[in-house]
C-alpha positions in Angstrom: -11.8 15.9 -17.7 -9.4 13.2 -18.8 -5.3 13.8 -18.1 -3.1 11.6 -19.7 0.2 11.4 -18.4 2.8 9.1 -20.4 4.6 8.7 -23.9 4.4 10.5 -27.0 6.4 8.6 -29.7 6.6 8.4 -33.6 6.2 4.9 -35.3 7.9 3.7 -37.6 6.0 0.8 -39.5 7.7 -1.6 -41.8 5.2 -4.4 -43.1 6.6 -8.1 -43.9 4.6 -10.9 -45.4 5.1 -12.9 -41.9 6.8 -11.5 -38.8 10.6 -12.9 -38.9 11.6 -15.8 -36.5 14.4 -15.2 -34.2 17.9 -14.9 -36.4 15.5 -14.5 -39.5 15.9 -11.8 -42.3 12.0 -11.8 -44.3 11.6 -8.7 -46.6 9.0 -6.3 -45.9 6.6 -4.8 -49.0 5.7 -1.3 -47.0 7.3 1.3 -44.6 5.4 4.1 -43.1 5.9 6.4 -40.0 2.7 7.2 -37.8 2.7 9.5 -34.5 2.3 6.5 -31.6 2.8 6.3 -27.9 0.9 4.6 -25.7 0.2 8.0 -23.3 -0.2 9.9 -27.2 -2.6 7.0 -28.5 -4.7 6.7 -25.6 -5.0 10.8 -25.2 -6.0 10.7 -28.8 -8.5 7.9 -28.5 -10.1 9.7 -25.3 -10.6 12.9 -27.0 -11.9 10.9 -30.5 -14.5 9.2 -28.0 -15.7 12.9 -26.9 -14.0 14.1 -23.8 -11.7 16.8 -22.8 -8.1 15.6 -22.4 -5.0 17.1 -21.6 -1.8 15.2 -22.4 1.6 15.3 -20.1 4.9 14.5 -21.3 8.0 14.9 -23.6 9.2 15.4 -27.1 12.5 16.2 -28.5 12.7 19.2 -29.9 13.0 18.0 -33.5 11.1 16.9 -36.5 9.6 14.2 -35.5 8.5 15.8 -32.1 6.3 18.0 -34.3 4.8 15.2 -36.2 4.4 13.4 -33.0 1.8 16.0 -31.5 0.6 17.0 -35.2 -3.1 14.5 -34.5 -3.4 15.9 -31.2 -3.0 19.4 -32.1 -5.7 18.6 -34.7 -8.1 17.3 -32.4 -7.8 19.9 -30.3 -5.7 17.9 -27.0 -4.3 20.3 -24.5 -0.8 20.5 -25.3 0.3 22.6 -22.4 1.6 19.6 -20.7 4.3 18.7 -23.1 7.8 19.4 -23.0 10.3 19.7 -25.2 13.7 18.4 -23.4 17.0 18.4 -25.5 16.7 14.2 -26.3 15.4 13.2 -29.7 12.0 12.4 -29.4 11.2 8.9 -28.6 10.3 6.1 -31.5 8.7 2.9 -32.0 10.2 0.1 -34.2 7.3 -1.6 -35.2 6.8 -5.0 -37.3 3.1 -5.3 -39.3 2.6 -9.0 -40.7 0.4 -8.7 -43.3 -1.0 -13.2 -42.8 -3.1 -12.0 -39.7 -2.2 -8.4 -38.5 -0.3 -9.6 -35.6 2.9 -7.4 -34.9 5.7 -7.3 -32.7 7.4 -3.4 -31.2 10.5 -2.4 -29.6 10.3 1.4 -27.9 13.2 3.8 -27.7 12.4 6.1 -25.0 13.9 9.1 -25.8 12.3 12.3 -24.5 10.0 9.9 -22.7 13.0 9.1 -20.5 13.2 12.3 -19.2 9.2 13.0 -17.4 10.2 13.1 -14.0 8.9 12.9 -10.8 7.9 16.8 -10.6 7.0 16.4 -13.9 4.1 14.1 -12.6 3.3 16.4 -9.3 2.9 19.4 -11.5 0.2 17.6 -13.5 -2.0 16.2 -11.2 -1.6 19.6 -9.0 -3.8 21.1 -12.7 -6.0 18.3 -11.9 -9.4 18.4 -10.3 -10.8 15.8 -7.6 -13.0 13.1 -9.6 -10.8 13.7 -12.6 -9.1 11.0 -14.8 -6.0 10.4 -15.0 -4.4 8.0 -17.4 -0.9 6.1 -17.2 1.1 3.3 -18.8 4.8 2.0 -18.9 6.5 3.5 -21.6 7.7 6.5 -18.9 9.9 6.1 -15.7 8.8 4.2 -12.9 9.5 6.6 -10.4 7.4 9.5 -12.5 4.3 6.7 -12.5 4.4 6.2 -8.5 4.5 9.7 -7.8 1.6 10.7 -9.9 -0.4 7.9 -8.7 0.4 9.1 -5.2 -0.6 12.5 -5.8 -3.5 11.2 -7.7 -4.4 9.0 -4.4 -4.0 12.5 -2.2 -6.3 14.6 -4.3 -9.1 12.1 -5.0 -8.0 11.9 -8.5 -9.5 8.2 -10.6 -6.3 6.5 -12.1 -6.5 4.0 -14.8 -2.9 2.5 -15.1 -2.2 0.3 -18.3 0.2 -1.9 -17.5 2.1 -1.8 -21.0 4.9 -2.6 -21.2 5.2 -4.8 -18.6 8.3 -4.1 -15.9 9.9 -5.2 -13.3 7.6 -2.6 -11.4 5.0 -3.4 -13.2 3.4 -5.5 -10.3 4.3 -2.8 -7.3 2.8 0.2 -9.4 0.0 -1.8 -10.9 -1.7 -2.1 -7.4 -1.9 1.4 -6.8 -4.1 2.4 -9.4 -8.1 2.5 -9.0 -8.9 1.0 -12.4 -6.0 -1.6 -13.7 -5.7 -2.2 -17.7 -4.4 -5.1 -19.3 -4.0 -7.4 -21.8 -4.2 -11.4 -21.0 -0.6 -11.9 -21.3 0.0 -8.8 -19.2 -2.4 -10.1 -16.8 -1.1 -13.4 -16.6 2.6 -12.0 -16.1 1.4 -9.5 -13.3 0.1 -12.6 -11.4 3.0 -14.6 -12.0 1.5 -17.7 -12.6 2.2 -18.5 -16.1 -0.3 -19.1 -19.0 -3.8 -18.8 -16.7 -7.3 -20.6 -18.3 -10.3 -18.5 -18.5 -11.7 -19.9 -14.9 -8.1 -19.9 -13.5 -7.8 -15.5 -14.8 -11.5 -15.0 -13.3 -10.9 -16.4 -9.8 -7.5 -15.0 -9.9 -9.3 -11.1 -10.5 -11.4 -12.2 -8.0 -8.9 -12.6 -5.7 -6.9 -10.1 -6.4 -10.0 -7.5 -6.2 -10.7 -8.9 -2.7 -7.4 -7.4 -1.6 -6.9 -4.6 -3.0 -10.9 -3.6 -3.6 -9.5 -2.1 -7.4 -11.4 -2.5 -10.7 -9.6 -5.0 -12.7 -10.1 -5.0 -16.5 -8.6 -8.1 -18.9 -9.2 -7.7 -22.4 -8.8 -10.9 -24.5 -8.6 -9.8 -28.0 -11.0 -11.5 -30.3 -13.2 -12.7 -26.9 -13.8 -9.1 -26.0 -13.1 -8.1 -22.4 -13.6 -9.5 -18.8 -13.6 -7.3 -15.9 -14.0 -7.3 -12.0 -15.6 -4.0 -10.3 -17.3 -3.7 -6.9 -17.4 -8.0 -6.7 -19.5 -8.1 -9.5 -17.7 -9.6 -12.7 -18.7 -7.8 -16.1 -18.2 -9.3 -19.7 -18.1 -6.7 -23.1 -18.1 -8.4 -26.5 -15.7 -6.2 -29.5 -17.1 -6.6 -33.0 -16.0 -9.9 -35.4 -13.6 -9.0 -37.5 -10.9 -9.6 -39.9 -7.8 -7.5 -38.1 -5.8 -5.4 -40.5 -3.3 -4.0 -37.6 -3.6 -4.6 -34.5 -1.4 -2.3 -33.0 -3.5 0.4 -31.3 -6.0 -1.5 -30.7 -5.4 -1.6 -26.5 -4.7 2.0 -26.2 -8.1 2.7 -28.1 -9.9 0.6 -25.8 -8.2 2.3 -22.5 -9.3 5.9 -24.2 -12.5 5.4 -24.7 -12.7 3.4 -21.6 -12.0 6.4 -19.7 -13.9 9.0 -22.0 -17.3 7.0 -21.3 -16.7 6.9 -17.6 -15.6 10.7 -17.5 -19.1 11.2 -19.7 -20.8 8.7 -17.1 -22.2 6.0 -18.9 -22.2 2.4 -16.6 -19.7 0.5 -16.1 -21.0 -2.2 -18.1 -22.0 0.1 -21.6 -18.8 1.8 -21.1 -17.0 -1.3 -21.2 -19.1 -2.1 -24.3 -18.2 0.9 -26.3 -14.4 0.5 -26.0 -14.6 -2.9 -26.6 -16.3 -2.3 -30.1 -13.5 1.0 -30.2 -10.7 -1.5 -29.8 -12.1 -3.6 -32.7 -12.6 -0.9 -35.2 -9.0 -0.1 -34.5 -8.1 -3.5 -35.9 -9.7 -2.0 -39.7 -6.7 0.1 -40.1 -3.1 0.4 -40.1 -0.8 2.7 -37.9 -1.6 3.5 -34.1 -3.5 7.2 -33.9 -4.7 6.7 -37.7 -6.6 3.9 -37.0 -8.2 5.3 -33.5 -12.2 5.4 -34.2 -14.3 8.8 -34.2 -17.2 8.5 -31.5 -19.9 8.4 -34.3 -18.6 5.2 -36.2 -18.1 3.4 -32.7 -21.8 4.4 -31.5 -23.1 3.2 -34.7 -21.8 -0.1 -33.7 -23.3 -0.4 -30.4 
């Protein structure tokens, strides 16, 4: 059983030729509104990829909280951990360039601001030991250390994606049994500046002699390194020409987690949400673009 705890957004897509420079007006040729969050997305993904997931968090009660949770109603997502606080629900500006699919997002909390810390010892007090538990950065610091702590208590697995990176980012980040990121995020948790490949590797390696955690670094178009009981792993995605990238990294942490929680190897289930991620990249928008299990498998 897979809980996520985290956001539940809508976003709201505009598409430009080229993303804008800084003090630059470009006009876009498409606007479109998707249901996003990174705790939403990655629920989604997790219960696309076959498990049973529960999602934890906020929406306003409004509109576009409805629309939010409309995919995981859908797919079936226990919604029992959701509440709906008096804040408008929480929103994603989100820029789509249509040269290479790169993009660029700035998140307005919302409801997200308000998951609190009992918010987060309720949730993993309906968890089970051995159970996954999911977290990222797009909800209050202090909500993510207590869950990990009461995850850490009841022998509950957390995977923290450190996305958005914080200024706790680095504190939290070490607390969690499997840590998620990007290379940039990676790089920036170190604090060492733009890292090589060999300079990332020893650094994982280093870092996983300390703190004994799993350490996963996807890299985009190279696939995904990763560090778990002092053996390094590698997983390729698929080659592609990227529509939209943007839910392409909470894809990957789903069904990350899904193919653990169905027990598959490390090494197979880094593999499958590697080639997840990349069939993300075909479409646009965050949860429309998420994979189904049987077009990911095929792909293996």
């Amino acid at each position: 059983m897979i809980t996520v705890f985290g956001s539940i957004n809508m976003d709201l897509i505009a598409t430009p030729e080229r993303l804008p420079k800084p003090g630059e007006t470009v006009m876009g040729t498409s606007f479109t509104t998707a249901a996003g969050g990174k705790g939403a997305n990655q629920a989604l993904a997790a219960r696309r990829a076959g498990s049973m997931v529960r999602m934890a968090g906020a929406v306003g009660d409004d509109r576009l909280g409805s629309q939010a949770l409309a995919l995981l109603a859908d797919a079936a997502v226990d919604l029992n951990g959701v509440r709906s606080p008096a804040e408008a629900t929480g929103t994603a500006h989100i820029l789509v360039a249509e040269d290479d699919g790169e993009n660029v997002i700035v998140v307005v909390p919302g409801a997200n601001a308000t998951v609190s810390e009992e918010d987060a010892k309720r949730t993993v007090a309906a968890m089970s030991r051995g159970d996954y538990l999911m977290l990222q950065f797009e909800i209050p610091d202090a909500s993510i250390e207590a869950a990990l702590v009461a995850a850490k208590q009841k022998g509950v697995i957390s995977i923290v994606n450190i996305a958005p990176f914080s200024a706790a980012t680095r504190r939290l980040g070490v607390m969690a049994d499997i840590l998620v990121a990007n290379e940039t995020e990676f790089d920036l948790f170190v604090g060492k500046g733009e890292l090589s490949d060999a300079e990332r590797e020893a650094t994982m390696r280093a870092l996983h002699a300390e703190s004994g955690q799993t350490i996963i670094v996807t890299l985009g178009a190279d696939g995904v390194v990763a560090i778990r009981k002092n053996e390094v792993f590698r997983a390729a995605g698929l080659k592609i020409e990227p529509i939209d990238t943007v839910g392409a990294g909470d894809t990957f942490c789903g069904y990350l987690a899904a193919s653990l929680d169905a027990g598959l190897a490390f090494k197979d289930a880094l593999r499958r949400a590697a080639v997840a991620g990349s069939l993300a990249c075909l479409k646009p928008g965050a949860q429309p673009s998420i994979p189904f299990a049987p077009a990911v498998d095929a792909e293996i």
